[in-house]
Each structure stands twice: as C-alpha cells, then as structure tokens.
C-alpha positions as CSV (number, residue, x, y, z in Angstrom):
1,X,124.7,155.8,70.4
2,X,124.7,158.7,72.6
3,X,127.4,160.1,74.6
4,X,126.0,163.5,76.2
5,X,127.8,163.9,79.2
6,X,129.6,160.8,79.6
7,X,131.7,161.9,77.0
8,X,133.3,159.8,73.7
9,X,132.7,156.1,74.7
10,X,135.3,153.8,73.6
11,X,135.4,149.6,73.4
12,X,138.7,148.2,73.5
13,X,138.7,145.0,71.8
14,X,141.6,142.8,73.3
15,X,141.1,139.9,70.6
16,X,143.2,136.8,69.3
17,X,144.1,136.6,66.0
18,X,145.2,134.4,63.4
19,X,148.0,135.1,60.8
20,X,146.4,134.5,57.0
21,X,143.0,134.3,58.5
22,X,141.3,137.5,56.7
23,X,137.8,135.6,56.9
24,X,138.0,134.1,60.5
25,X,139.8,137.8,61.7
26,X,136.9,139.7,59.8
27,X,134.3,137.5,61.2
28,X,135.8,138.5,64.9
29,X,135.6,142.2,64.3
30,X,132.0,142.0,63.2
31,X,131.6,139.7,66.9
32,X,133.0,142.1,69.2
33,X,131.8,145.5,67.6
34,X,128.2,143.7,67.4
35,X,128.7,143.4,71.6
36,X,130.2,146.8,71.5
37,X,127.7,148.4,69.8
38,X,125.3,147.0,71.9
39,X,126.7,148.6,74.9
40,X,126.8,151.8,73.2
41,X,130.1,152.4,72.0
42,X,131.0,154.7,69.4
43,X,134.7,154.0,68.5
44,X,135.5,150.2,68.7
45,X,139.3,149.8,69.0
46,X,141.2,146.3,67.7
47,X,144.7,145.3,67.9
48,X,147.6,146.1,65.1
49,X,147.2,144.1,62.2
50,X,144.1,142.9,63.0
51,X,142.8,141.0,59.3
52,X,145.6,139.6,58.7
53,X,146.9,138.5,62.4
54,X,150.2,139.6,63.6
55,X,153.1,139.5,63.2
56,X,152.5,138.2,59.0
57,X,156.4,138.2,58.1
58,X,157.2,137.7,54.8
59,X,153.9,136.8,54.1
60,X,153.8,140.7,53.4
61,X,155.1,140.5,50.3
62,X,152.6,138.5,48.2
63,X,150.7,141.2,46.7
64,X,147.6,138.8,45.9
65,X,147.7,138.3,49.9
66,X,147.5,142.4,50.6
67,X,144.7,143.0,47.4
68,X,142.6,139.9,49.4
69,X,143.4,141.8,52.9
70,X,142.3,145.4,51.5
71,X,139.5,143.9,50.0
72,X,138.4,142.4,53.4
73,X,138.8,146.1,55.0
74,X,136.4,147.3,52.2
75,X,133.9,144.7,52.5
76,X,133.8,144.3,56.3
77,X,132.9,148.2,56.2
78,X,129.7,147.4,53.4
79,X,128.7,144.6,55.9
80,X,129.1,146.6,59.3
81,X,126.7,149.3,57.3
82,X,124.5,146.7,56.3
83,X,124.2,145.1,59.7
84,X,123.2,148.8,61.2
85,X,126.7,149.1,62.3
86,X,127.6,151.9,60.1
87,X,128.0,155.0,62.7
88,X,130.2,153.2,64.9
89,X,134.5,154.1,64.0
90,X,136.1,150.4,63.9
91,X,140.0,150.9,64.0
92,X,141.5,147.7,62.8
93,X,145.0,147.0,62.1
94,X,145.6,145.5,58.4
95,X,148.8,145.1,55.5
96,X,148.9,148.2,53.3
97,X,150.5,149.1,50.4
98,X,153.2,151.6,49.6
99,X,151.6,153.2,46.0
100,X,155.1,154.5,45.0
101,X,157.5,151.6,45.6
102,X,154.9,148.4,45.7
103,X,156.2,147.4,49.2
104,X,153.9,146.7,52.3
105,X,152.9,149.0,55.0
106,X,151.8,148.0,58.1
107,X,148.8,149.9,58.4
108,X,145.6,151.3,60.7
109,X,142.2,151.7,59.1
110,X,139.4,153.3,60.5
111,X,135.7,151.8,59.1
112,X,132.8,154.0,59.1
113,X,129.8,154.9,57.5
114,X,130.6,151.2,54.8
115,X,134.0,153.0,53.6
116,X,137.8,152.8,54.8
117,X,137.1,156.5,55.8
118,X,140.5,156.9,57.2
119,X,144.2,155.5,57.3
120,X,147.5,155.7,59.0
121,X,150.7,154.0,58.9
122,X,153.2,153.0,61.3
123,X,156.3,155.4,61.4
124,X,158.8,153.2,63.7
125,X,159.5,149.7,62.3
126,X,161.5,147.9,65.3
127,X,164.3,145.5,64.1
128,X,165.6,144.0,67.3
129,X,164.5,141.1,69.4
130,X,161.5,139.4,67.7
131,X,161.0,142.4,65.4
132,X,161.8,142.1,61.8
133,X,160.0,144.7,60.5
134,X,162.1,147.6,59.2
135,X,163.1,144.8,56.7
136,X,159.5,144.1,55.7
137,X,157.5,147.3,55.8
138,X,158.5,151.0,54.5
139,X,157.5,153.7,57.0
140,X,154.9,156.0,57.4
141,X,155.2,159.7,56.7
142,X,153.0,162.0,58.2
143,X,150.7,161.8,61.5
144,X,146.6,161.8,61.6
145,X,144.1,163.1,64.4
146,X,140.3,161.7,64.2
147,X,137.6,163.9,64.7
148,X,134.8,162.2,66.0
149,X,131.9,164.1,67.8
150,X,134.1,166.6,69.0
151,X,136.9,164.8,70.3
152,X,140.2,164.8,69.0
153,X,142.0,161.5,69.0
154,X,145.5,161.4,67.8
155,X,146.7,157.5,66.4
156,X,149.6,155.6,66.5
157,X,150.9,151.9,66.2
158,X,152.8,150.2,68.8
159,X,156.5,151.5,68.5
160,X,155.6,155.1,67.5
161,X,154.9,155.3,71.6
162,X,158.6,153.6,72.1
163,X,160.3,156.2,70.4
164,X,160.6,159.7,71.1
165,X,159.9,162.4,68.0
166,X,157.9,160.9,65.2
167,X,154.1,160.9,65.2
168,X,153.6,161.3,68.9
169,X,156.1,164.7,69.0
170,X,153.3,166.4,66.2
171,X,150.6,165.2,67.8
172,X,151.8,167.0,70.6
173,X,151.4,169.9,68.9
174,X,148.1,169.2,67.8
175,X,145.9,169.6,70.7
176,X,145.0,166.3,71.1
177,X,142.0,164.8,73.6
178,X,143.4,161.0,73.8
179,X,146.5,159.1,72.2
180,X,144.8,155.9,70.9
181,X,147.6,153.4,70.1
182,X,147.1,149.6,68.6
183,X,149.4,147.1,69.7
184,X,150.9,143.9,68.9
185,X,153.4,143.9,71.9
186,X,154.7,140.0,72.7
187,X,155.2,139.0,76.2
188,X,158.0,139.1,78.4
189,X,158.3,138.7,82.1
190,X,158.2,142.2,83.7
191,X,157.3,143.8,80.5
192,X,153.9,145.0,81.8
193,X,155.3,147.4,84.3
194,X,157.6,149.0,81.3
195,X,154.7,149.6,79.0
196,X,152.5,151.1,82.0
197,X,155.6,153.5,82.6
198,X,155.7,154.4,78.6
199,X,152.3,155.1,79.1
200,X,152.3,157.7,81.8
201,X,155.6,159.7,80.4
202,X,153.8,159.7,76.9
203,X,150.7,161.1,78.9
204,X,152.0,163.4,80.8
205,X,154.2,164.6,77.4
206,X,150.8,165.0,75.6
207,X,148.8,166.6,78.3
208,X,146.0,163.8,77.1
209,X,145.0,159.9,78.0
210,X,146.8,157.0,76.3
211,X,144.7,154.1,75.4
212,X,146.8,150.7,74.6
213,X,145.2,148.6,73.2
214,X,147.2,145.4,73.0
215,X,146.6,142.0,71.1
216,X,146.0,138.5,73.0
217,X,146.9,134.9,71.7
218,X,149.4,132.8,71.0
219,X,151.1,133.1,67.0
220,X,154.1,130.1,66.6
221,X,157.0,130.9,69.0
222,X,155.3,134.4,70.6
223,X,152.7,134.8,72.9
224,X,150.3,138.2,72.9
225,X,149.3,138.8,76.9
226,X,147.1,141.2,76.0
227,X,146.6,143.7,78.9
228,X,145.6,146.5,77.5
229,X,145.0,149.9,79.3
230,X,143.9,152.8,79.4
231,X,146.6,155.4,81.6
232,X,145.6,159.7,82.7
233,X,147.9,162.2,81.8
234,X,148.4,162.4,85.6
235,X,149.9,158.4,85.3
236,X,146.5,157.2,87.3
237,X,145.2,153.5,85.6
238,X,141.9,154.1,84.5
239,X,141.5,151.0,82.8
240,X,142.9,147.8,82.5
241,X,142.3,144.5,80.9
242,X,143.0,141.0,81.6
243,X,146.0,139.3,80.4
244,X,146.2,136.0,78.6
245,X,142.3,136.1,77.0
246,X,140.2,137.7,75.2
247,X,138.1,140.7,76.4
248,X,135.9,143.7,75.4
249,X,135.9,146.4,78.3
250,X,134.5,150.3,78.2
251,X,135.7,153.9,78.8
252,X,134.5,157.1,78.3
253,X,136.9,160.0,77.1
254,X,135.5,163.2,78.8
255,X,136.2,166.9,77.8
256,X,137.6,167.6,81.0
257,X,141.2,165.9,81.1
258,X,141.5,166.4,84.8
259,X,138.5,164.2,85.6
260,X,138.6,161.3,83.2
261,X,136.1,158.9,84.4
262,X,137.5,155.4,85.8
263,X,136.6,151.9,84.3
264,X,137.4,148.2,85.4
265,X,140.9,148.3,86.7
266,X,141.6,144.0,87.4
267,X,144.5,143.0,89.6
268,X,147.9,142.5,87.8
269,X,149.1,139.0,87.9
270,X,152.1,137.7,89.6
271,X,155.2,136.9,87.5
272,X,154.8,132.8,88.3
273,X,151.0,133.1,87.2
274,X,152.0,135.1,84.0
275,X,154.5,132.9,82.9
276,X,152.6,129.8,83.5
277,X,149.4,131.0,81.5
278,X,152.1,132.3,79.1
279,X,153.2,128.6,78.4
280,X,149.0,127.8,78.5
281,X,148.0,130.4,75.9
282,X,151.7,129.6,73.7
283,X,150.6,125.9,73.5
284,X,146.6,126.1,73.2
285,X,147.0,128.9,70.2
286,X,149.3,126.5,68.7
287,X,147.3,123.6,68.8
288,X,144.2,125.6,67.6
289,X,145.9,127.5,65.0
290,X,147.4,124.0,63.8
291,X,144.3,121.9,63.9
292,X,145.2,119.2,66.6
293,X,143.0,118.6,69.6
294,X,144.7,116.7,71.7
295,X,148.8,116.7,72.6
296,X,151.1,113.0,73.7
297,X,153.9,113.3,75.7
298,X,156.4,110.8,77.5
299,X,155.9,111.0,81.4
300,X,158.9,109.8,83.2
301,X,157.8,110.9,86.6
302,X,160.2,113.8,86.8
303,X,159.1,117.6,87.3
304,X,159.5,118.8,83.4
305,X,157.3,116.3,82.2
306,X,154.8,116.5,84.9
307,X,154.8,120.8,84.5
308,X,154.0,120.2,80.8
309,X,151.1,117.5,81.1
310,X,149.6,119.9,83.3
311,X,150.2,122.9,81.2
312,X,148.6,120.9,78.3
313,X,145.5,119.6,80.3
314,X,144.9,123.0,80.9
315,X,145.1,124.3,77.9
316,X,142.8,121.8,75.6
317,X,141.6,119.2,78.6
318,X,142.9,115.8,80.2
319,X,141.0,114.0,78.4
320,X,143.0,115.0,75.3
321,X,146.6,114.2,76.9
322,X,148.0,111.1,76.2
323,X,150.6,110.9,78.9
324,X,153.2,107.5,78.0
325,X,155.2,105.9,80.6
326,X,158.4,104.3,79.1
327,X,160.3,102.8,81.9
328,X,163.7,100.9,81.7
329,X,165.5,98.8,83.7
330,X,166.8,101.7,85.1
331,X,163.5,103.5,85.8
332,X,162.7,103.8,89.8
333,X,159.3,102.4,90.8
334,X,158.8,105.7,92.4
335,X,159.1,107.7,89.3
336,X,156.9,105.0,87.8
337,X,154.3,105.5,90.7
338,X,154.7,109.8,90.0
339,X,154.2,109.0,86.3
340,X,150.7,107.2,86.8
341,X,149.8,110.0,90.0
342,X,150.2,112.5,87.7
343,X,148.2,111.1,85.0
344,X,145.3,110.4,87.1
345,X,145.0,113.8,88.6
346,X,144.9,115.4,85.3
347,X,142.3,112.9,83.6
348,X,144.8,111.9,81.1
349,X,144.8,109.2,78.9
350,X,147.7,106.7,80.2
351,X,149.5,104.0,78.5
352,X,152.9,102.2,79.5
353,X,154.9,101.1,77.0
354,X,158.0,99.1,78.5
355,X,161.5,99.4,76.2
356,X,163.0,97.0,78.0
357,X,162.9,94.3,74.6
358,X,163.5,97.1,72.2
359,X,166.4,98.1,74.0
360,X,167.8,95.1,74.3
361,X,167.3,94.5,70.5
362,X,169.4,97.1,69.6
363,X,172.0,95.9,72.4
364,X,172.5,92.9,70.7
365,X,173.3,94.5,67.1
366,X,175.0,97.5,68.5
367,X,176.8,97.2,71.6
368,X,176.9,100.5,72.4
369,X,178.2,101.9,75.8
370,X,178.5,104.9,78.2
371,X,176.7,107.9,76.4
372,X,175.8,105.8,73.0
373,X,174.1,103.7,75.3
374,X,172.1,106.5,77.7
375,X,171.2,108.1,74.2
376,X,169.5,105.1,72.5
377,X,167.1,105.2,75.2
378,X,165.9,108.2,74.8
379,X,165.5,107.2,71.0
380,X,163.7,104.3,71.7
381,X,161.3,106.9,73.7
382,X,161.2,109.2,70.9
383,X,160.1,107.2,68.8
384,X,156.9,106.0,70.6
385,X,156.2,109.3,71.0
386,X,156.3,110.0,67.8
387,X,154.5,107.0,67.0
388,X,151.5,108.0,68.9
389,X,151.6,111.1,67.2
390,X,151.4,110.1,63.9
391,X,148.5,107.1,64.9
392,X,146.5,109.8,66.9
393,X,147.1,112.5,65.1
394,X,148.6,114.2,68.1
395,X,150.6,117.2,68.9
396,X,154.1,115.4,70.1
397,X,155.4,117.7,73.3
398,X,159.0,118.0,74.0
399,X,159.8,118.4,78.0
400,X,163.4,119.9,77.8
401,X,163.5,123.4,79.6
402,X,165.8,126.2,79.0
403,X,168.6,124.7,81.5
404,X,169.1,121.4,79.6
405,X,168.8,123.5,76.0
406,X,171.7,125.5,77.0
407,X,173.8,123.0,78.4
408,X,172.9,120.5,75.4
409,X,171.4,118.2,77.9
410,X,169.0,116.4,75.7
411,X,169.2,113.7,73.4
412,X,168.3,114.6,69.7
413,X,165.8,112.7,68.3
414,X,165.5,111.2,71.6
415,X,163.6,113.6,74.1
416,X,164.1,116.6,71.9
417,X,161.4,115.1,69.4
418,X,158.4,117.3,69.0
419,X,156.1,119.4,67.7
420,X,155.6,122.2,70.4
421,X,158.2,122.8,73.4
422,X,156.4,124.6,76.0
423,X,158.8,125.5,78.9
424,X,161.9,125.4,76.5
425,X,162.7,129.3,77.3
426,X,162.2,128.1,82.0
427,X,165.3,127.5,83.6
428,X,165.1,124.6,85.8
429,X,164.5,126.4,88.7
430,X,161.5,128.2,87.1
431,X,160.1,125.3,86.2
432,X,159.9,124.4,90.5
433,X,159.1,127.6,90.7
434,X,155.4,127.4,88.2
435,X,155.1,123.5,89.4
436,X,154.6,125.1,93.1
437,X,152.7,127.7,92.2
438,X,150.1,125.6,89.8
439,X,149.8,123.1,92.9
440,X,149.2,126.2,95.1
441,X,146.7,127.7,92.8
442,X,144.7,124.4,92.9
443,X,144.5,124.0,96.4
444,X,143.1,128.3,97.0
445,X,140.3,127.1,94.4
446,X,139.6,123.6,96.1
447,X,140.6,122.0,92.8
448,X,142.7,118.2,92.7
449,X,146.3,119.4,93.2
450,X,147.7,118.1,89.6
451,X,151.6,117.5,90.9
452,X,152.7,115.2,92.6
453,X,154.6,116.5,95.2
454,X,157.6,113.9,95.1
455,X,158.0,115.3,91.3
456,X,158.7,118.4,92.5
457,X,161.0,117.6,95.6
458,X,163.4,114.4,94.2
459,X,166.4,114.8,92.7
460,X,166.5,115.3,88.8
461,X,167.9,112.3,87.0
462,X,167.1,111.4,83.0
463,X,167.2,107.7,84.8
464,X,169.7,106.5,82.0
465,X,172.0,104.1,84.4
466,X,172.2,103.2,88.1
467,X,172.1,106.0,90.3
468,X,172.3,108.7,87.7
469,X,172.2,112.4,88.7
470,X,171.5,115.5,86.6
471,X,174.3,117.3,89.4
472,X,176.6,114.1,87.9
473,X,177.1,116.1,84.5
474,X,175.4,119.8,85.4
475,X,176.8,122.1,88.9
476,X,173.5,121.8,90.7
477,X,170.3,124.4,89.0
478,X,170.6,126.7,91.8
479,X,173.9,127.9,90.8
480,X,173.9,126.8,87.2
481,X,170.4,128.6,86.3
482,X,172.5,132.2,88.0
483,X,175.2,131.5,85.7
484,X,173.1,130.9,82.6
485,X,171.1,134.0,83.0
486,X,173.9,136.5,83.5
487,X,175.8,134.6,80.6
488,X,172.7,134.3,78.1
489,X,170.4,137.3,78.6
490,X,172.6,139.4,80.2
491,X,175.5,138.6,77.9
492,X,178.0,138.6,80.1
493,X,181.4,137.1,78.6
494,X,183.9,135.3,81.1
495,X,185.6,138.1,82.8
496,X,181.9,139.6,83.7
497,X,181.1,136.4,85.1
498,X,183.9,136.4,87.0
499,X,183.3,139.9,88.2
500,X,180.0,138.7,88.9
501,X,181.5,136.4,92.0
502,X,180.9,133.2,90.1
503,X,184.1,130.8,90.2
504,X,186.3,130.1,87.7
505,X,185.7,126.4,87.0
506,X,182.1,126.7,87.1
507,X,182.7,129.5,84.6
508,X,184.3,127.5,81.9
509,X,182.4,124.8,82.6
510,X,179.2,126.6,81.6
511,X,180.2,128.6,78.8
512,X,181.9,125.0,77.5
513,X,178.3,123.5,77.1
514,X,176.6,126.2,76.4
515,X,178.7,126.9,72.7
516,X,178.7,123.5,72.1
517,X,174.9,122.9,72.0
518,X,174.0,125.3,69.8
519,X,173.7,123.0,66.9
520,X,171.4,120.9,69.3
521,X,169.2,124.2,69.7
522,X,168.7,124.8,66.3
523,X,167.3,121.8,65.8
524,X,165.1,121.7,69.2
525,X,160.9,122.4,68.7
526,X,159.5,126.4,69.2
527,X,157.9,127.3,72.3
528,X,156.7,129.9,73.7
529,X,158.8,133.2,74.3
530,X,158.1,134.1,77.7
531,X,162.0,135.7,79.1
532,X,163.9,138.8,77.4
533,X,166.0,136.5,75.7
534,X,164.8,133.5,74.1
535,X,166.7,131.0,72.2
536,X,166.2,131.2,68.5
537,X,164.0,134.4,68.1
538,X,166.4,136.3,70.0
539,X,169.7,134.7,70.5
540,X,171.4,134.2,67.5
541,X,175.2,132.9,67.1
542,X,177.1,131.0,65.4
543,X,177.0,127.0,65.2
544,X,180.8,127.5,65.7
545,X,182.2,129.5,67.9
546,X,185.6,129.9,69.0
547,X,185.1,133.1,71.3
548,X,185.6,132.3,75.1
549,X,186.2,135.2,76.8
C-alpha cells in the first residue's frame, strides 16, 4: 500500500451485521478488507459493534459471550496477518469489558500487524428512543488519536459526535487530521439531513474532516440505512454511500485540509423511496437473520395487503410469497379480482381458500352478532394463515398499518396474527403514499407495475358486512392520520390538539381509541421502525390510562 501524494487512503466498510454472529461477522471483515486491500487502502473502517452485530442488549452481559467476542478480535487479527493483511488498520466495533467492575463496554478495536494494537471506548451511552444503553454499558474515560503514516486520526463512536464536551472537545485540542466515527445509527425519516448537519458543525469545531461510517441491515424491530459519509471542515460532502445495502467506497485524507480530495457522492433518496426500502431491508433481514425463505400473507384485495406482498416480493422474490385469498359472503368480486391482479404481477404463489363453510360452522354453535360476528372472520383468516405457516414453514405477515394499530382497528388473533409486520409504524395515508410511488418506480424502469390501481383508489373496507366502510368506525385517514401524528409523535395532549385547529369531537374521538388499544398493540408483531416514534420501541404507556387531557 502506498499513499505518496494522494494522502492516507481510507475504505469505509458500510456492512450488515448479525447480532451473536462472531463467526459469520468475522468472516465479513476478512471479505471486505480482502476487497479493500486490494484497492490499496490502508485503514479499513467497519461499523460499531461490528463481531457481535448491533445493538446486542442484554446479551452484553454473559461474560462467556464477551471472552468468545474478544477472542474473535484476537484471532481475526492472527488470520488478517496470515492472509498478508497485516499492515492494513481494521477498526471494528466489538463488546469490551470493564476490568474493574466486570460490566461491558461497548468498544472500538483497531487490528494491525495480528494484535488488537489499539482500543477505545464509547463515552456517551444514549438512553432515549431505541437506546438502552447507559443501562447496559459503563462509559469510557479518556479519548485516543491514531497515528498512522503521519496522519492523526482522532476516534469516536456514534453518540460521542451527538453530544457536545466529551471525547470530541479533547480531540479538539489535539490537533487532529480527521474525526473517524463508527456508527450504529437506526433509521428515521428525515434523519439523514440531521446527521449531515452534526457532521459539518463537528467539522468545522475541529478544523478536520468527519468520516461516518454508519451500519446497514435490518436487526428485529430496527432498520440500519447505512449512508455513511464523509463531510470537509468547510461542510462540503466529499463522500457519500448508498443507503439501505451494503457497500465499500474510498477516500483519501490529504495533508492539506483545505483541499481534501472528493470521492463518489450518490444522490440522496427521496423520503417515499427511503421508507419503502426501509420496510424492504426491515423484512428481508428478518427473514434471513431468522432462517425462513419465503413469507404467506392473506390478500384481500385492499391497498395494505397489496403494499406488503410487494414489499415481500421484493425483498426475498415472488416466487417465495404465498399470497391467500379468503373471501366471504361479504367479499366484492372486485376485491377478489385485485387480490388475484396483484398476485400475478408479483409472481406469487396464489391459493383461495373460501370461509364461507367454516364460518357458517361456527354460526351455528355460536350465534354471534354485530362485532363478535365481524371478528370471527378475521379469526377464521388468521388461522389459515397461520396454517400455511406452520405447513410451509413460512414467515406469517401481518398487514395492519400504523392508523388501524392506534385506533385498535384490528382483530386479535384475527388479522393481527404474525410473525413480521412490515408497515405497522405507516399511517394510512403513507401507505398510498409508498403504493404510488412503488407503481411509479416500476413504470420509470419499464418493470410490470405490481399494484393494482383500483387497490389504491377504492374505498377502504375490512369487508366484514354489507356495505362496510373503514370512514363507518374511523373520521376519514386524511384527517385522522393529522390527528394521530400531532397526538402520538408529537405528543400533543387535548388542549394542544385543540390549539392545533382540530375539532373537538374528532378530538376525543381519537384519543378515545387510541388509549384503549394499547393492550391490542402490545400484543401486535414488530416491524420495522421507520417514523420518530414507533409503537413499542418508543412509545411506551400504560395499558390503563385514565389521563385525557
């Protein structure tokens, strides 16, 4: 490796990892730095946490699991040596230990020359939103500079750039070349802008570039967008990485801060595109991580289920979806019609399986009415479902999005049955929104439009009884999906919503349903994180709850 004029070369290795997978993480260091290498890189730079996947929870505290993890850090630097590998500086992310008190550190190891030859640990230990980590991890005392072939590169994980003072104020004073910071940032909607702006201020502070390198890949309920970057001290992108898969991209550190040399700078997505691969990348990770290759889900001609078949044909294939029409008497023969349209544009697998006996069985031994009777519909369906599951070995999908979940508008152990949700945290109206913009994406790339288009522009009805309408039980999504946001992730109580200009019936209505059905959300399937405020990971109240204003 040479660097001569071109300066310190760095490869930022934007990988997907997988929690407990210290032989399968390992194996992917050894990949990319092999590719790295080979392109003449001399520091090789992996997200936080990278052996043991992120985030590992209280998986932390099995000390047999952080001897294995530091064993694979020591061994992965004996094979990189062996394999010729030894001069390059892989920085991966790892569980350490705290010597005094026993407890684990969430740590940054730097492999060189077949030794950990340095370390760091992570100051900051968020514990809001997702974050749970000021719980599990003690905090790292003192700051650490690299000097590599006369560069000085100051280090830092993830939230030691969020805060000011810390690590990042003494390396300040340091006289850094580059802050280098590993990442395991989740995504949000609009959260790309907010880490490019952190980026520039802690540039400019440091009179140095910022490299962030960020992890990619689904892990349970949170979804990695990657994106990493690399941002000049004068806030000019001079690198920046794909979102939503993995990558390996290049740039050169120069002596000369003012002209740091540009790299590949792609486009930034929109936030429809985002937040549908989001969903993609959520679902496929989980399948993978949990060993099933193929999904079933009930199609009942409506836009949810339609958005999720074509989320899961894209993220593991049509040929693995087994999409399963289960109409009633009540079921239109248009919705029937959308169910099988949508099936044959993804390349799905398609069954109909008619309830119409089942129902009628239970009917006779039950005589249930109004909303008993709706609701053992939906049960009938669930179980199907589940039945195909468990004969296929399939991951069940649930199709509720974040509208219905709020308002308890699904049917437990009916249409809330499932392994994987995957546009539980999309209002209704986002889901039109990402069912548009799939259909538009597929005809700019002369690809089979997957929707059909009468999914997206009827009326929403669970088809339970004659006529039924969601707007018969919900006020319509236009104005319920505005009231849910300011009320959920904006936390507005009543009198801010009524400041906000909504009216007072809708109002009560709203906040009515939505403290009601938290007992149903608890019991409703992850899916991917993909708004500020999720439910579950992020909102968390009470079952009962008597607050109203």
């Amino acid at each position: 490796m040479t660097n001569g004029n071109d300066g310190l070369r760095f490869a930022l290795a934007q990988i997907d990892t997988c929690v407990g997978d210290l032989d399968g993480n390992g194996e992917k260091v050894l990949e990319f730095t092999r590719r790295a290498v080979s392109d003449d890189a001399t520091v090789i730079v992996f997200p936080e946490m990278t052996l043991t996947g992120y985030p590992i929870e209280d998986l932390a505290f099995r000390a047999t699991f952080r001897n294995a993890a530091w064993d694979k850090a020591n061994s992965l630097a004996l094979r990189l040596k062996e394999e010729g590998l030894g001069q390059a500086f892989v920085i991966v992310g790892t569980v350490g230990t705290d010597d005094e008190r026993r407890l684990p550190r969430n740590r940054m190891v730097v492999l060189h020359d077949g030794v950990v030859w340095a370390g760091y640990d992570k100051h900051f230990l968020p514990n809001y939103g997702v974050f749970d980590e000021f719980r599990i991890f003690t905090s790292g005392e003192r700051s650490l500079v690299l000097d590599i072939e006369g560069f000085r590169i100051g280090v830092a994980i993830c939230e030691d750039i969020w805060q000011d003072g810390g690590p990042v104020a003494e390396l300040g004073r340091q006289d850094i070349d580059v802050l280098l910071t590993i990442n395991g940032s989740p995504y949000e909607a609009g959260k790309g802008h907010i880490r490019h702006e952190l980026g520039a201020r802690r540039a400019s502070e440091l009179h140095a570039p910022l490299i962030y390198l960020n992890q990619v890949g689904g892990q349970d309920d949170l979804v990695f967008d990657g994106g990493s970057f690399v941002i000049g001290q004068d806030g000019k992108m001079l690198e920046r990485s794909p979102q939503f898969v993995e990558d390996l991209s290049f740039w050169n550190l120069r002596h000369d801060a003012d002209s740091q040399g540009m790299s590949t700078v792609v486009p930034e997505l929109g936030t429809d595109e985002e937040m549908y691969r989001a969903c993609v990348l959520g679902l496929g990770d989980y399948m993978r991580k949990n060993h099933f290759e193929g999904v079933c889900v009930g199609l009942s001609g409506g836009i949810d289920s339609a958005l999720v078949a074509t989320m899961a044909a894209d993220a593991c294939g049509g040929e693995h979806v087994w999409g399963i029409s289960m109409p009633s008497r009540y079921s239109s023969q248009g919705s029937r019609d959308d169910a099988r349209l949508l099936a044959d544009n993804l390349g799905a697998n398609y069954r109909t399986e008619t309830i119409e006996r089942v129902f009628d069985t239970f009917q006779e031994q039950l005589h249930l009415e109004s909303v008993a009777e709706e609701n053992i519909q939906a049960r009938i369906r669930g179980v199907i479902v589940m039945s195909y599951s468990n004969s296929k070995g399939l991951l069940a999908l649930a199709p509720g999005n974040k509208s219905e979940l709020a308002c308890g508008y699904s049917t437990i152990y009916g249409d809330a049955v499932g392994g994987y949700a995957p546009i539980k945290d999309l209002l209704k109206t986002k889901v039109w929104d990402l069912a548009r913009w799939r259909n538009g994406y597929a005809e700019a790339h002369d690809e089979p439009v997957p929707i059909p288009v009468s999914s997206i522009e009827k009326a929403p009805s669970a088809e339970l009884r004659p006529g039924q309408r969601d707007s018969d039980s919900l006020p319509e999504y236009a104005l319920l999906d505005q009231v849910l946001e300011a009320y959920i992730e904006l936390a507005h109580g009543r009198a801010d919503l009524l400041a906000d200009g909504f009216d007072e019936r809708t109002v009560d209505t709203v906040m009515r349903l939505v403290d009601r059905a938290e007992w149903k959300r608890r019991q409703y399937p992850l899916g991917p994180k993909v708004t500020s405020l999720a439910f579950g990971r992020d909102r968390r109240l009470p079952v009962t709850n008597a607050f109203r204003e």
